[in-house]
N, C-alpha and C positions, 0 to 999 in steps of 0.2 A: 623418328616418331612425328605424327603431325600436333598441330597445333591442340591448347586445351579446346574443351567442348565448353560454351557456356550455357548453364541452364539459371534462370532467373528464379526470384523467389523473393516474397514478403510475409512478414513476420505478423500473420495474424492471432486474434488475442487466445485462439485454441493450442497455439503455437508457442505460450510462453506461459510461467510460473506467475505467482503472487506478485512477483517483484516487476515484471512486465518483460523478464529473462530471456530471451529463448529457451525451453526446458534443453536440457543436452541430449535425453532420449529422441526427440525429433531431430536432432541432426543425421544423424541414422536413416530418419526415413526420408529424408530430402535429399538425403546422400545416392537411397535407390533408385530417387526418384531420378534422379539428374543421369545418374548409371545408365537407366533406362531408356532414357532418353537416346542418352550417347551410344547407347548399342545397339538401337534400332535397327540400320541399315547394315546389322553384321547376321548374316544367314547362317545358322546351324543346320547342317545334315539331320536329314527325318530320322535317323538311326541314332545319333547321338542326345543324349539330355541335355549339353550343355553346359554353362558357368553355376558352378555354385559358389560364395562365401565360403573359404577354408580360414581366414586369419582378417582382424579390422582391429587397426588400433589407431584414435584421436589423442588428438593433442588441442585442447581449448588455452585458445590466447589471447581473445577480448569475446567481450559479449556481445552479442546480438539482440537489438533491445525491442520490443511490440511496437508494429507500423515502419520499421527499418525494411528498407530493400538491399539485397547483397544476391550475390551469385555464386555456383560453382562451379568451380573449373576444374573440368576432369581429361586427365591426361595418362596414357600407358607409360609406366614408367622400366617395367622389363619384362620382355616373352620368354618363358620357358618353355621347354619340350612340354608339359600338362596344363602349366600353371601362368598366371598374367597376373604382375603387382600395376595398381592403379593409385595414383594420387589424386583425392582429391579437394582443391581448398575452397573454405568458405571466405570470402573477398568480401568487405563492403569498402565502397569508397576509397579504392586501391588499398584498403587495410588488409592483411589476411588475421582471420578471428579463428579459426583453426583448420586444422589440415588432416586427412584422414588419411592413410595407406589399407590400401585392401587385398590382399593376395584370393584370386578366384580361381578354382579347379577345374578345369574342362574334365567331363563326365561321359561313357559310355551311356549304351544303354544298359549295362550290369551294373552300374550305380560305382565304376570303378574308373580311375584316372585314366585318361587315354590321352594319347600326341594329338596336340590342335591340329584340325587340319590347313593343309596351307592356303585353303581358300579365305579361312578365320583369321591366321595371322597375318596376311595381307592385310586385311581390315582395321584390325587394329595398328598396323603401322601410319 
């Protein structure tokens, strides 16, 4: 597998709780966003729909506080025949604050699981 992707990101004040927190629901969206990022350059077949979220489960282990800079580094962690588990963690300052696993389902266009094709899983390796 190749190297993590990093996408960058600061902790602005719509971005955090009372407390100056990161809320943990925005980790989620910085998570897709970083996703997105990293998946850019991977081309889906006009026939198929592509990756959806099937399973995400974090794990928060320091906080991320308002005006902090941190990244994520996102990495394929295993290809299946349908499906692709992704790690990815949030870093500040060589800390990691937490780590997400995401298993995502490659989609016909029937809205039903089909085999990556191998143009897709080239890419993600």
């Amino acid at each position: 597998m190749k190297k993590p992707h990093i996408f960058k990101f600061s902790v602005a004040y719509a971005d955090s709780d009372a407390q100056g927190i990161m809320y943990h629901g925005r980790y989620i969206e910085v998570a897709e966003r970083a996703r997105s990022n990293w998946s850019k350059d991977i081309i889906v077949p006009d026939e198929d729909l592509g990756f959806i979220v099937h399973d995400l489960n974090i794990k928060y282990l320091s906080p991320i506080l308002l005006g902090e800079d941190f990244v994520v580094e996102t990495k394929t962690i295993k290809i299946g025949a349908a499906s692709v588990t992704i790690e990815q963690k949030f870093v500040k300052c060589d800390k990691i604050c937490a780590i997400m696993n995401i298993t995502i389902a490659y989609l016909g266009s029937d809205m039903h699981p089909k085999v990556i094709p191998e143009d897709v899983v080239n890419a993600l390796k």
